[in-house]
C-alpha positions in Angstrom: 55.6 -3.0 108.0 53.4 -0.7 110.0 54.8 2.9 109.8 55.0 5.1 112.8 53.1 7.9 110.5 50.0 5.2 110.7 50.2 4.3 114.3 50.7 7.6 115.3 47.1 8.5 115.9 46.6 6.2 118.4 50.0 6.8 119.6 51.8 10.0 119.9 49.7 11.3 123.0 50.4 8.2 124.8 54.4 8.1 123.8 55.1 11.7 123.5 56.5 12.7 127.4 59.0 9.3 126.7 59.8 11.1 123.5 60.9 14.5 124.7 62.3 14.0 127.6 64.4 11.7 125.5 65.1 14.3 123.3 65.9 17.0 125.7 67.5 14.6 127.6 70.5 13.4 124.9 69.8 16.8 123.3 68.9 15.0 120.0 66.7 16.9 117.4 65.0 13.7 116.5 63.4 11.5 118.8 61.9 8.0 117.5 59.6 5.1 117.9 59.9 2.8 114.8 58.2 -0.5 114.3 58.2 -3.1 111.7 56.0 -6.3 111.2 57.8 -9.7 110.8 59.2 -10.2 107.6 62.9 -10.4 106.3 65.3 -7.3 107.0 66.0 -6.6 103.3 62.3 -5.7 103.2 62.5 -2.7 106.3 63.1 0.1 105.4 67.2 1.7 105.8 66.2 2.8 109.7 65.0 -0.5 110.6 68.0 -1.8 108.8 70.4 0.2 110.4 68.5 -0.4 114.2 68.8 -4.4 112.9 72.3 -4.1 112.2 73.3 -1.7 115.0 72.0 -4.4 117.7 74.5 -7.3 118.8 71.9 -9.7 120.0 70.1 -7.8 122.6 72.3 -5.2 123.0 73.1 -1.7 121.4 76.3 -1.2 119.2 75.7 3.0 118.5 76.5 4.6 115.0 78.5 7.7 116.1 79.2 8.7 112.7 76.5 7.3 109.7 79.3 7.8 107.1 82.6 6.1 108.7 83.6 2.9 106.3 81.5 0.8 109.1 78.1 2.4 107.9 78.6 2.9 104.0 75.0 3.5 103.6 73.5 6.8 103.8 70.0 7.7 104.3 68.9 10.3 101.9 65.5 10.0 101.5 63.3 10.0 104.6 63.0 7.5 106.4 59.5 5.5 106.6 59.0 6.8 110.2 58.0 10.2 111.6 60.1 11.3 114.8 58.5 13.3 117.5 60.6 16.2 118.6 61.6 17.4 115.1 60.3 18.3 111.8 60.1 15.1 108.9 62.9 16.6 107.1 65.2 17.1 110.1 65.0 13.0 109.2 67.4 13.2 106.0 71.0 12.8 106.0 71.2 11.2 109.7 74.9 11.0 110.8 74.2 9.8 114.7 71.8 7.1 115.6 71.4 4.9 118.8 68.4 2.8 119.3 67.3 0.4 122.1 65.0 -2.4 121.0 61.3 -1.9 123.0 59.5 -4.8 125.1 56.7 -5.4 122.8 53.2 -8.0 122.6 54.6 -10.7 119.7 51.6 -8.8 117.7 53.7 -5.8 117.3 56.3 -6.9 116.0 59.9 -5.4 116.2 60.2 -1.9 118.5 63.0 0.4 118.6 62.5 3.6 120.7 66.0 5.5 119.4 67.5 9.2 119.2 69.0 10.7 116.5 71.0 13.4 115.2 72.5 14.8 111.7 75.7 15.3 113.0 78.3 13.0 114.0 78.9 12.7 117.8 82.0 11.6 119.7 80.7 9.0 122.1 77.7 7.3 123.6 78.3 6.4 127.7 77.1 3.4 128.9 74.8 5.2 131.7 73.7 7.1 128.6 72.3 3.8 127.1 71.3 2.5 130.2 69.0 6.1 130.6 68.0 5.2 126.9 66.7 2.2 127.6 64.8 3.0 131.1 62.8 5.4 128.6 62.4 2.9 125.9 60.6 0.6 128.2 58.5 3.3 129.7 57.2 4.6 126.5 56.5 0.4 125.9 54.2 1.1 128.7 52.8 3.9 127.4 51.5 2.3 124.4 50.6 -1.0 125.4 48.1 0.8 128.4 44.8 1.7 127.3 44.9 5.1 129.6 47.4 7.2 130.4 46.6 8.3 133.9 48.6 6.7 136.4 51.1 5.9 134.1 54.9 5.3 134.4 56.3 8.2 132.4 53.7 10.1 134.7 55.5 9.3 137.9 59.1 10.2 135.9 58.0 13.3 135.0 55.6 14.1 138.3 58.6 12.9 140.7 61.6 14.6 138.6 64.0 17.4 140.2 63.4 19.6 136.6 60.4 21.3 136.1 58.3 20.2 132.8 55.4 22.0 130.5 54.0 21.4 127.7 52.2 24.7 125.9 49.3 24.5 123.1 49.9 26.4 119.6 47.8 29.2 121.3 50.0 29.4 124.2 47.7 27.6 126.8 49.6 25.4 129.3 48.7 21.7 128.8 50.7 19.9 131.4 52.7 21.0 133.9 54.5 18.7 136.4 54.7 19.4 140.7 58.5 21.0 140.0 57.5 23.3 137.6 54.5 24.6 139.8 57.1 24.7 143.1 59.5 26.5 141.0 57.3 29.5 139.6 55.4 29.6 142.9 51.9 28.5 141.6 49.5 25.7 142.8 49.7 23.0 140.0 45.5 23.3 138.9 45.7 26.9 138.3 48.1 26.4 135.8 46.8 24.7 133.3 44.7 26.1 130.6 46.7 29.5 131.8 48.7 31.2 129.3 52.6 30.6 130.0 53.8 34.1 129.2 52.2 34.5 132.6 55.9 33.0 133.6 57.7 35.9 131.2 59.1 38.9 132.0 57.4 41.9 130.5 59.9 43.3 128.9 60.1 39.8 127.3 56.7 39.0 126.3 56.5 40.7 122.9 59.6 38.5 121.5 58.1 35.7 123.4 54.6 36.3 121.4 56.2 36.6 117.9 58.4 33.5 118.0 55.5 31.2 119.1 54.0 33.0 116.1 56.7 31.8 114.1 56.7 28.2 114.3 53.1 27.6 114.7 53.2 29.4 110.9 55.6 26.5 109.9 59.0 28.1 110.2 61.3 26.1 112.4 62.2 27.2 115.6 66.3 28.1 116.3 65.9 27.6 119.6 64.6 23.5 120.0 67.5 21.1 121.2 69.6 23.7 123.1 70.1 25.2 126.0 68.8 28.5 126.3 69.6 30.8 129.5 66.7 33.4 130.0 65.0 35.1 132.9 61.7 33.8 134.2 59.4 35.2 136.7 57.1 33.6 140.0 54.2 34.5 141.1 55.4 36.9 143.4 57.1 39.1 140.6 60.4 38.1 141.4 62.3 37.6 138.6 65.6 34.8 138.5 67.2 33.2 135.6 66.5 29.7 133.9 67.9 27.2 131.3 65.2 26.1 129.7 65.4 23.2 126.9 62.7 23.7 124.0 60.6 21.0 121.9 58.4 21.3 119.1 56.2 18.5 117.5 53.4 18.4 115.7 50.5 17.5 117.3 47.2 16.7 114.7 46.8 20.1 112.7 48.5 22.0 115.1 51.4 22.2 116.6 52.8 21.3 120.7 55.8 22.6 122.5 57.0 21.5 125.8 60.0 22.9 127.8 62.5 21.1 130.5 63.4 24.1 133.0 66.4 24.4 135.5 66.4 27.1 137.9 70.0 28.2 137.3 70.6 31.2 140.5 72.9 29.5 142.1 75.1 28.9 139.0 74.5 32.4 138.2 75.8 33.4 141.3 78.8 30.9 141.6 79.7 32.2 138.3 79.4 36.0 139.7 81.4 35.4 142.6 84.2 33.5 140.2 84.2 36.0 137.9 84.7 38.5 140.8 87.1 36.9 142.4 89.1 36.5 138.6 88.7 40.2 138.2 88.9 41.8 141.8 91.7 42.0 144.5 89.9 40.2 147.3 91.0 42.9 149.8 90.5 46.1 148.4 87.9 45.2 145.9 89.4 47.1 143.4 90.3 45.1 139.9 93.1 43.2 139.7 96.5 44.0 138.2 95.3 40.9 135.5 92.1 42.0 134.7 93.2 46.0 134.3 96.5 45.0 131.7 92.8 43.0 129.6 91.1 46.6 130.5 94.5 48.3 129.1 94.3 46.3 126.1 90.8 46.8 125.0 91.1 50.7 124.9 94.6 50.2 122.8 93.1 47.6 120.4 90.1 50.2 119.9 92.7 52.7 118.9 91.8 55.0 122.1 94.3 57.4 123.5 95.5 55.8 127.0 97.3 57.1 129.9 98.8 54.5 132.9 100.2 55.8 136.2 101.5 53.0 138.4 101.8 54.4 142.2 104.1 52.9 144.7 103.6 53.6 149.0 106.8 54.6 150.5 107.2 53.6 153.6 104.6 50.9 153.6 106.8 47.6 153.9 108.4 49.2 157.2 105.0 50.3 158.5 103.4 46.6 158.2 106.9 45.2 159.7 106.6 47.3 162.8 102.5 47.6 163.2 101.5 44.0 161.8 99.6 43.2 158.5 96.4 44.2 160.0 97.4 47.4 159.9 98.8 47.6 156.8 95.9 45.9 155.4 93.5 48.7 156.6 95.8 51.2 155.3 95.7 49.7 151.7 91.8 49.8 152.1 92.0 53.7 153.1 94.5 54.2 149.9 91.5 51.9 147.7 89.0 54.6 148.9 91.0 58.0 148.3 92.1 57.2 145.1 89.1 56.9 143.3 87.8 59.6 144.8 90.2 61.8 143.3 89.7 60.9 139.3 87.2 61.3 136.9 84.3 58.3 137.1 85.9 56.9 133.9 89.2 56.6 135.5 89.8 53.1 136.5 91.9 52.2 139.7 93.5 48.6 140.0 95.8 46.8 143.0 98.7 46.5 141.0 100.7 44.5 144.2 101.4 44.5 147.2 101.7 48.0 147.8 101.5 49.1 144.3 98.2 50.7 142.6 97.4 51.3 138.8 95.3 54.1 137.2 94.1 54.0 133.6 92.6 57.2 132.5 90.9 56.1 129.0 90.9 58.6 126.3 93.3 60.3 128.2 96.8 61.4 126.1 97.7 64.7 127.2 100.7 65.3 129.3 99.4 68.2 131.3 96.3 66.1 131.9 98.4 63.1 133.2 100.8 65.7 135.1 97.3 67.5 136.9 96.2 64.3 138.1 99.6 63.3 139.2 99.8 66.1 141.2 96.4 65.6 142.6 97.5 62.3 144.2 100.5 63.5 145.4 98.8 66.6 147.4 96.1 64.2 148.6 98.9 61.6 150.2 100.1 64.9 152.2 97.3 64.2 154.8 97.8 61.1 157.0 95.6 58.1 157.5 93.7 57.6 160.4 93.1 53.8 161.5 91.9 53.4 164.7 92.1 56.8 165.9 96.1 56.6 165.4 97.3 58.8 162.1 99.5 57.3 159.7 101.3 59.3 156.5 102.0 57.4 153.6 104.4 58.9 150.8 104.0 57.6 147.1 105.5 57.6 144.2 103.7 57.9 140.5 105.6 56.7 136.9 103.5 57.6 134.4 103.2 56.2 130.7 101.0 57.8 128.1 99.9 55.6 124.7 100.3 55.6 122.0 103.8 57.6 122.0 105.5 54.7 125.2 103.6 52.0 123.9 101.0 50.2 121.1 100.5 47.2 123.4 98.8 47.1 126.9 102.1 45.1 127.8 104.8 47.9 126.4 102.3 50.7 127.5 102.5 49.0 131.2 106.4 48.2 131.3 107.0 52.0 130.2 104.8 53.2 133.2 107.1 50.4 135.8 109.9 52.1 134.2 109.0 55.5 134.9 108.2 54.4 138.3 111.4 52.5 138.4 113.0 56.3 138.1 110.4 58.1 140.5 112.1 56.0 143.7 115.8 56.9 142.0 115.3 60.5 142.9 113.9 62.1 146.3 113.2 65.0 145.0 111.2 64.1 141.7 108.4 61.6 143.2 106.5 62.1 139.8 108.4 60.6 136.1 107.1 60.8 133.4 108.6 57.8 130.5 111.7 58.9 129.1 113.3 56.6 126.3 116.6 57.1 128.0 115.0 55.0 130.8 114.6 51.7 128.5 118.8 52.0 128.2 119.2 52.7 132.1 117.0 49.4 132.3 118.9 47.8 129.7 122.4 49.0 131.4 121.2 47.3 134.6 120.4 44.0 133.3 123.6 44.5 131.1 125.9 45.0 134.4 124.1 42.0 136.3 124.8 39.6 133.7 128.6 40.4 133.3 128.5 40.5 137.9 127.2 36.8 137.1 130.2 36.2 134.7 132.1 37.6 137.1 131.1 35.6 140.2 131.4 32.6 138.1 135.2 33.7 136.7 136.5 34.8 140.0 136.8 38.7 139.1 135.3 39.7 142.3 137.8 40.4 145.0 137.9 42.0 148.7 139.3 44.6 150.1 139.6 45.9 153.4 139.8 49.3 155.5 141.6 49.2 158.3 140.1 50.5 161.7 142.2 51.9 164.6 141.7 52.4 168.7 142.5 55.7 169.7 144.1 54.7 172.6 147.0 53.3 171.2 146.9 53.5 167.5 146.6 49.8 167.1 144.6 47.9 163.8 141.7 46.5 165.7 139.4 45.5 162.6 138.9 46.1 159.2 135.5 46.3 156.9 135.4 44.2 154.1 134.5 45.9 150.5 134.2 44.6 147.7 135.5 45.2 144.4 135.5 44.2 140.4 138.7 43.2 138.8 136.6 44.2 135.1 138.3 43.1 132.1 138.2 45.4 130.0 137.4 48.8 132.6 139.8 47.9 135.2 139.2 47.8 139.3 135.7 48.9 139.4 134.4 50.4 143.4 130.5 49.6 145.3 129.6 52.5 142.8 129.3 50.1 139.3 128.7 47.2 141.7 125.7 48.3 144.3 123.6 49.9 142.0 123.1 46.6 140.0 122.2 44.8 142.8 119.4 46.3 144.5 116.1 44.3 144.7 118.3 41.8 142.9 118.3 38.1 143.2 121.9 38.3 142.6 122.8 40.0 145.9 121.7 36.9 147.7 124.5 35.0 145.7 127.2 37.6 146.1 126.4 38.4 149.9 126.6 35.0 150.4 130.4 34.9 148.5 131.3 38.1 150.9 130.5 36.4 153.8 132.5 33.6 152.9 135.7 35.5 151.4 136.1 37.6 154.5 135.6 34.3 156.6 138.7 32.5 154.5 140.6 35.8 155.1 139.9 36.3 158.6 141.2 32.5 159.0 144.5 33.5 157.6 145.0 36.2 159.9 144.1 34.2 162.8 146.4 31.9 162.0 149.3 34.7 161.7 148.4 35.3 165.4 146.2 38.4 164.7 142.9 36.6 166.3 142.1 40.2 168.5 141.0 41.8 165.2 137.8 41.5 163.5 136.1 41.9 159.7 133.3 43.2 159.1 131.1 42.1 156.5 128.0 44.6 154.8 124.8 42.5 154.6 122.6 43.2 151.9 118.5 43.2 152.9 117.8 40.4 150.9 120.3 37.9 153.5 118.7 39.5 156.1 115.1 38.9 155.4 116.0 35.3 153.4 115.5 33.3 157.0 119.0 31.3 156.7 121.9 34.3 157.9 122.0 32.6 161.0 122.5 29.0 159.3 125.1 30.5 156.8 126.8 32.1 159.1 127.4 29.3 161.1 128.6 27.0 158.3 130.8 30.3 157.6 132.4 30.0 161.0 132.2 26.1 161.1 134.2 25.7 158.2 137.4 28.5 158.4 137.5 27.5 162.3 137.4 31.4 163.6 136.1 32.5 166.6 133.0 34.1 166.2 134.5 37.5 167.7 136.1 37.7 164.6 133.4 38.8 162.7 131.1 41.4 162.2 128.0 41.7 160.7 126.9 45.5 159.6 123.5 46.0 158.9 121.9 49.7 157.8 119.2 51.9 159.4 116.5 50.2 156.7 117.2 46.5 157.8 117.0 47.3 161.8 113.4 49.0 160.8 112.3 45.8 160.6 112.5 45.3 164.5 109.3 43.3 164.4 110.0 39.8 166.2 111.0 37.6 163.7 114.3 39.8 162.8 114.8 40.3 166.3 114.5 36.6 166.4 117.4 36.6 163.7 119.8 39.2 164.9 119.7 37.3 168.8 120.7 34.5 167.0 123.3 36.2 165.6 124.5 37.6 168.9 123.6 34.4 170.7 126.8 32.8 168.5 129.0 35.6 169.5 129.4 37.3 166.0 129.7 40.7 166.4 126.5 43.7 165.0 127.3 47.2 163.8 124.8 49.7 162.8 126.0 51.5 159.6 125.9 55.0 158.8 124.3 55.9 161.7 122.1 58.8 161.6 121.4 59.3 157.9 117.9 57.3 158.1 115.1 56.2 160.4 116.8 54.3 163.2 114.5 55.2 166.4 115.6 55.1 169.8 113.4 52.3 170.4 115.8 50.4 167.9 119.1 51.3 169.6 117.1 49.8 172.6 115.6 46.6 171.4 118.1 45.7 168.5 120.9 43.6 170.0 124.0 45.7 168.7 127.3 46.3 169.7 128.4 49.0 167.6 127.5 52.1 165.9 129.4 53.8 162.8 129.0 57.4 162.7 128.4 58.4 159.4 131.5 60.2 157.1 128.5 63.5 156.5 128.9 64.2 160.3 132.4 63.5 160.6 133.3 65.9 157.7 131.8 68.4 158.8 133.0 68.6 162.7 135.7 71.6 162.5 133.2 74.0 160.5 129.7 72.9 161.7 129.0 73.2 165.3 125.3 71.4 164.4 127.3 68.2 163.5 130.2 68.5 166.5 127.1 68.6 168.8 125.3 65.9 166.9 128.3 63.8 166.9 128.9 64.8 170.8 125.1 63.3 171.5 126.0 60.2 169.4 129.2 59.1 172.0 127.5 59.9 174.9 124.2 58.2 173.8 126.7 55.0 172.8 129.2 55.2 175.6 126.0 55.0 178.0 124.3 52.1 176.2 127.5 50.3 176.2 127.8 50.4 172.2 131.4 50.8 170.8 131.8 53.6 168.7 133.3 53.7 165.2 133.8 57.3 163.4 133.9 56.9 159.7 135.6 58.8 156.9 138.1 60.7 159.1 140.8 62.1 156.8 142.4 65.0 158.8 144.4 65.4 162.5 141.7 68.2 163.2 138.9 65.6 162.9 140.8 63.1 164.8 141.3 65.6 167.6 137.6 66.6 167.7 136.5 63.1 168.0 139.7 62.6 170.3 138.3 65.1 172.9 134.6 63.7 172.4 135.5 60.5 173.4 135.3 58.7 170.6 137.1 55.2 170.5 137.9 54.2 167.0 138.3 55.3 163.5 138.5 54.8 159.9 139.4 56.8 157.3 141.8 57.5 154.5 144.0 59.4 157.6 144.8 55.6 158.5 144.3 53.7 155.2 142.5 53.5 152.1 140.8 49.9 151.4 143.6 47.6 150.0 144.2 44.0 149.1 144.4 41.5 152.0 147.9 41.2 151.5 148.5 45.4 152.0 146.7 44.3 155.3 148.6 41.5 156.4 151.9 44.2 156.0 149.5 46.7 157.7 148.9 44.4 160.8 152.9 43.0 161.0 154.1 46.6 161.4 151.2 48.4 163.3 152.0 45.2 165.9 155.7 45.8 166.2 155.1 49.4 166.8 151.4 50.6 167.1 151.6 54.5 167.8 153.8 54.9 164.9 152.1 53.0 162.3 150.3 55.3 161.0 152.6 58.3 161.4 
């Protein structure tokens, strides 16, 4: 046999571009031409053995792993070959090992052209071996052609998309392909014989300098066979950043490098943008709720004193619903731009939701501190917002959590700071809360209460009851509202005051909504049937029916399915829900009216109901509110308020329902106003359906004196 250690001389130069870019190509440390003269296969040496034994005719069976119970032989001397790419004893102990036999002249003998490696891999693909294989047979040519000009690896290399250089032990270039040249913006003759730190950065060079020092002193190089991101620079001085694939061999007394080099900016900046978009809220460009609880978590796991505020916008949700989200999307922006510019740099500001912002002040654990900055924000959201020349004022509301007292954990220190802001919307007057403990049991209460209201549901505990409401005129029962109660096992008949509280922002009030709806449906049905068909019930909607999208469906099915006129019911929605006058509810409450059902507006006058409501919502009643009502015989504000309200419904054709009268005096007042119905404990407290049905019996045989 003829080693590759003999041939090599007249060799390597000729075989050495198949060689490398075979090597960077599988990332193998060892690359590999091996030869053997006839003669029997116990004679070659373990490589040729194992490339003898790994072929299945012409084809390539790889060794994936040298030591499996396939391949119990294990090469621990090295080999008789020398591989280009690596240093002789990178040869011992190889694990991987896939060869492709070479075309060769019958004089030659048996060729392999192989990679190697001294760990196992997983797999081999057949494009892989196919790649292989192209290169085997161009490094055949290589050999077998007296000169190398013109050659095919030549055209490989000159025609590839990746740039290629090979560098001297002083540093000279020695071949660089057309890529290369393109990519660092140099005319291909200029660079050779020019030294590549020409390509470096400065700042670079001196590193640069002392590793190519390193290895041409004999110490091996950590960087061959892997992928190495690092900044380059073109002619131009621009600087970008590259993967560039390293090679060492040795090359007579010396030693040769060469390099495969990617430009990699576009990665780089896909990566950028991905890890901005993973990090930032795309419309405020602020961080993301995500990426601040990871920020959160850093300073806690390094032990640092933390404080988290979590701000809410009131009034936000009704300004996008009556302005559009374009709007409300250039108020957010406005809000991302004040609040940073009223912390400390360090302070870090986060889109926590919708309309719900984080702060983190790091190193931060002093009340007073978190209390000053609080009140900062609070005094800033005092001046409006201008968008488009129109002014727009923005409360908000601030729960504050301060670590490591409300919480070791970014995800306790967090929930804390909800639950203080949880508080902060509980009470008008407080819009700051700091994290009490009490507030975990409040929580706990809550969640407590809405699982025994599921039970509840379920069991059939929950149970109507109903006001009656009376026509002036005549004293006659002309409706009633439907309320609910709690038949509670063990605390007895429970009012809206244990029930309501549970409920808001709930899931569950979709589910029990939708059960009042169709209780005071069945019970309107037996009245109808009993001949009392001129009354009506009205039902209390919760929000979440109103903005679910399917009222109008249920309501229908509601109707459909008891077989009552649609007169017979009526739908009372609050101040908050006809806010949302945008025209999708509109949309919903015509198609309420369009069916007949009738639409009270509750409590009227306690919240934000605009003129432009009463004008564009499709009502056909309003419900004073008790506060007024009360007050009539001592407060001439409310008579004249309450005056105003009549004549403001009496002229839009609205019928007009005073609530919570309890004494003759107030039912004279509102008497003399001109007001046309009532309810009130002076005609009934809410009782069962069948007080009603006794209620509606008598007040029919005699309606002046029912109530007498």
């Amino acid at each position: 046999m003829e080693s590759f250690q003999d041939e090599e001389r007249r060799t390597r130069a000729k075989a050495a571009k198949a060689l490398n870019v075979a090597a960077d190509l599988f990332r193998a440390p060892i690359a590999f031409i091996a030869s053997a003269r006839s003669g029997s296969a116990g004679e070659a040496p373990d490589v040729i053995a194992l490339c003898g034994e790994a072929a299945d005719g012409d084809r390539l069976r790889p060794v994936l792993d040298h030591l499996s119970p396939d391949w119990p032989t294990v090469l621990t001397e090295p080999a008789d070959f020398e591989a280009i790419g690596a240093a002789a004893s990178a040869t011992r102990d190889i694990r991987f090992f896939a060869a492709v036999p070479m075309p060769a002249p019958e004089t030659r003998g048996t060729r392999w052209f192989g990679i190697a490696d001294i760990v196992t891999r997983r797999t081999i693909s057949q494009r892989q071996i196919e790649a292989l294989t192209d290169l085997g047979h161009l490094a055949a040519d290589e050999i077998d052609v007296p000169e190398l000009s013109g050659s095919q690896v030549d055209k490989f290399v000159d025609h590839s998309s990746l740039a290629f250089v090979t560098v001297d032990d002083a540093g000279k270039i020695r071949f660089a392909n057309e890529a290369f040249a393109k990519l660092l913006g140099y005319d291909r003759r200029e660079l050779l014989g020019a030294p590549v730190d020409i390509i470096v950065p400065e700042r670079m060079k001196s590193a640069h300098h002392a590793g190519l020092a390193r290895v041409v002193s004999g110490k091996a190089s950590k960087l061959v066979g892997k992928g190495v991101e690092v900044s380059a620079v073109r002619r131009d001085g621009t600087e970008f950043p590259i993967e560039l694939l390293l090679s060492v061999w040795p090359d007579g007394n010396s030693i040769g490098f060469g390099a495969v080099i990617r430009d990699i900016s576009e990665r780089r900046t896909r990566e950028v943008r991905l890890l901005r978009l993973a990090r930032n809220d795309t419309l405020t460009g602020l961080c993301n709720h995500h990426y601040f609880r990871e920020l959160v978590e850093a300073r806690l796991e390094d032990g640092e004193a933390a404080t988290v505020l979590y701000l809410d916008l009131d009034g936000f949700r009704d300004l996008t619903d009556v302005l559009g989200h374009t709007t409300g999307d250039y108020l957010l922006q406005a809000v991302a731009i004040r609040l940073p510019s009223l912390l400390d740099e360090n302070a870090i500001v986060a889109r926590a939701g919708e309309d719900r912002f984080a702060i983190l002040l790091a190193g931060v654990g002093d009340v007073l501190v978190a209390d000053e900055v609080a009140t900062r924000i609070l005094t800033a959201f005092q001046t409006p917002f201008e968008i488009d020349h129109c002014a727009y004022q923005l409360g908000v509301r601030i729960g504050c959590a301060i670590a490591p007292a409300h919480g070791e954990k970014a995800d306790e220190l967090l929930a804390s700071a909800d639950f203080a802001l949880h508080h902060a919307h509980q009470n008008d007057t407080r819009p700051f809360r700091l994290f009490e403990r009490s507030m975990c049991l409040a929580a706990d209460t809550r969640r407590r209460v809405q699982d025994e209201l599921r039970r509840a549901l379920r069991d059939g505990e929950l149970e109507m009851y109903f006001q009656p409401q009376i026509a002036f005129s005549d004293g006659a029962v002309i409706g009633a509202e439907a309320l609910i109660r709690w038949n509670h096992p063990e605390r007895g008949l429970l009012g809206p005051s244990a029930i309501l509280p549970a409920l808001e922002d709930s899931a569950l009030s979709l589910s029990i909504g939708w059960w009042t709806l169709d209780e005071a449906c069945r019970k309107a049905a037996h009245w109808r049937d009993l001949g009392f068909d001129a009354i009506h019930v009205g039902v209390n909607l919760f929000r979440s029916q109103y903005l679910s999208g399917a009222l109008p469906q249920r309501v229908t099915a509601a109707l459909r399915r008891y077989d009552i006129p649609a007169h017979m019911l009526e739908l009372e929605v609050t101040e908050t829900i006809t806010l949302h006058d945008d025209e999708r509810s509109l949309a919903v409450a015509r198609d309420l009216r369009n069916l007949g059902v009738r639409i009270a507006l509750d409590d009227f006058g306690t919240g934000f109901a605009s003129l432009r409501t009463l004008k564009n919502f499709p009502l056909t009643t309003l419900k004073i509110d008790r506060g007024f009502v009360q007050d009539l015989p001592t407060s001439k504000q409310s008579a004249a308020i309450v005056h105003s309200m009549l004549a403001m419904s009496r002229d839009l054709g609205f019928v007009t329902v005073a609530e919570g009268v309890e004494t003759r005096e107030q039912e004279g007042i509102l008497r003399d106003f001109g007001c046309q119905t009532a309810q009130g404990y002076l005609y009934g407290r809410p009782m069962q359906a069948a007080a009603l049905t006794e209620l509606l019996e008598r007040n029919n045989a005699s309606p002046l004196r029912a109530f007498a």
